[in-house]
N, C-alpha and C positions, 0 to 999 in steps of 0.2 A: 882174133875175136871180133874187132870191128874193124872200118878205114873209114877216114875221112876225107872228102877231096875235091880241093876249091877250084872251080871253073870246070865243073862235068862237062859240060856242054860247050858246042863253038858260042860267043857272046850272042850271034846272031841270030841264032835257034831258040836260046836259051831267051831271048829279047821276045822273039814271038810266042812262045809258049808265056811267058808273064804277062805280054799283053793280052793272049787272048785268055786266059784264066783270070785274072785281076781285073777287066773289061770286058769281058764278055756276056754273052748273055745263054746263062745257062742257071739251073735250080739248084741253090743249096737248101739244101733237108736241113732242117733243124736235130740239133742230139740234147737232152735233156741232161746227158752226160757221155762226154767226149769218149770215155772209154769203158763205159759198161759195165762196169766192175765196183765193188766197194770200196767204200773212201779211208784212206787211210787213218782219218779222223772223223768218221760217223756224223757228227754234227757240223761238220764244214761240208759236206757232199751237196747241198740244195744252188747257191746262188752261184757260182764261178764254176760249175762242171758241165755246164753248155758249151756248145761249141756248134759247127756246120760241117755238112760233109757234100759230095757228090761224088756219087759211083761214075768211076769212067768205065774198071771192067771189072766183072764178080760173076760166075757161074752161068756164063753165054749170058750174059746181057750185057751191053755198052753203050755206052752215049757216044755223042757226037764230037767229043773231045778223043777218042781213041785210036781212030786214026791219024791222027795230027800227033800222036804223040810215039807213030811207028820208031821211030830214030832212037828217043829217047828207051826206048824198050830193047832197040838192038844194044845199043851202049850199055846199057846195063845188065842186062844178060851174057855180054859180054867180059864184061866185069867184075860178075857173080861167081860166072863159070854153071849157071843155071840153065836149064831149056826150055820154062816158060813161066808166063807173067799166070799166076793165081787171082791176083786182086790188087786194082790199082783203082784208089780213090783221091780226091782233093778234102782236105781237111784245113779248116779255118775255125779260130778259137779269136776274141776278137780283147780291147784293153779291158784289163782289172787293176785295180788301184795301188795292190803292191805284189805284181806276179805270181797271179795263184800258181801252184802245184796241184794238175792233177793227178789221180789214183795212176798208181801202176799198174801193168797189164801186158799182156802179150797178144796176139794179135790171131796166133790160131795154136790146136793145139796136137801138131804135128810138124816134123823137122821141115824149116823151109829159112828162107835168108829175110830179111825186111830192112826196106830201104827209108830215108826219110829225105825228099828233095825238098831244096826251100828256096821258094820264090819270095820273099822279101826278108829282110834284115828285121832283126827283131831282139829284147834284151830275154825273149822269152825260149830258152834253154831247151834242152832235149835229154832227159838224163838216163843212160842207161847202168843200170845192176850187174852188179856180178851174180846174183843169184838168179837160178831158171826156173823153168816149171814144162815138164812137157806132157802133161794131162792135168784135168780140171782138181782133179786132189791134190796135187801137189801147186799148183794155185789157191786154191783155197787155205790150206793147211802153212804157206805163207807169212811171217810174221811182219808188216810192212814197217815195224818199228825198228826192225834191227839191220833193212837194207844195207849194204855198202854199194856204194858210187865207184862202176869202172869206167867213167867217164861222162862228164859235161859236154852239149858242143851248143856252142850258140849261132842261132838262124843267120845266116847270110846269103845272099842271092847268088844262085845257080852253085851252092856246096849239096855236098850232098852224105849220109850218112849211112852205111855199111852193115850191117851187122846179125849173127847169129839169130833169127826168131825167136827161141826159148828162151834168151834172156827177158825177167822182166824190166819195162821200157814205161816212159812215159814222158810225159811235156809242161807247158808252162802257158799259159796267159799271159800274155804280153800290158808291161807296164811302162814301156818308152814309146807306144804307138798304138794305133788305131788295132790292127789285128795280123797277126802272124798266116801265116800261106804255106801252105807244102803239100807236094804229092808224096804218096804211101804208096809203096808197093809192095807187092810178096812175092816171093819167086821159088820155085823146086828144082 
């Protein structure tokens, strides 16, 4: 159902992709809410559900981080057993005071794998469900109250995170440090 697995990358690769992502100079978009979807608690949905993104690749368009990050695309494809990158963004959620949780959510809604790389260390978690959804009603129709947890992973540099798409997934705001870092990918 999922894999987790520390040291994806050689150190040296994995070193340059963190610097030029964490140092570079490239546009994170603002997201009013990291993941789109409704809060699992309706009146906590406003102040910790921000977060940043930058598209690398989505629907023939790509930034200038996408080729630099050719390798990393083979490796995980690789890995998947997939034959191509759907959509690979950089996502940044940055400290809240006692690690928010945000909403869960899935990411598309047709079978595909999603990845979560992280490039810095962080106490702010990645939780994924054992429960799915693979159309918008059966998201919807969702009870976010009675989730079960099949599995915790917490951010560490150059780990990286495995797993089914239709599970729903979500993450954390980091409360040991300034902001968590990670590439998202989807693959078919």
């Amino acid at each position: 159902m999922y894999k987790v697995i520390d040291n994806f990358l050689s150190p040296r690769y994995f070193e340059m992709i963190q610097r030029e992502v964490l140092e570079g100079d490239h546009i994170w978009e603002y997201q009013g809410n990291v993941t789109k979807y409704k809060s699992e608690d309706p009146g906590e949905e406003s102040l910790f559900d921000f977060g940043f993104n930058h598209t690398i690749l989505f629907e023939g368009k790509s930034s200038h981080l996408h080729p630099f990050l050719a390798s990393f695309y083979a490796d995980l494809l690789l890995e998947t057993d997939t034959q191509r990158v759907i959509r690979c963004r950089l996502d940044m959620v940055t400290h809240t005071p006692n690690k928010h949780k945000h909403p869960p959510h899935i990411d598309f809604y047709y079978p595909h794998i999603s990845s979560v790389f992280y490039l810095t260390d962080s106490d702010a978690e990645t939780v994924l469900y054992n429960e799915r959804a693979t159309n918008e009603e059966e998201f919807y129709a969702a009870d976010f109250s009675t989730l079960t947890e099949m599995v915790r992973v917490r951010p560490k540099a150059n780990r990286i995170l495995i797993f089914d798409g239709s599970h729903l997934h979500t993450g954390h705001s980091p409360s040991d440090c300034k902001r968590r870092v990670l590439i998202n990918t989807n693959l078919v």
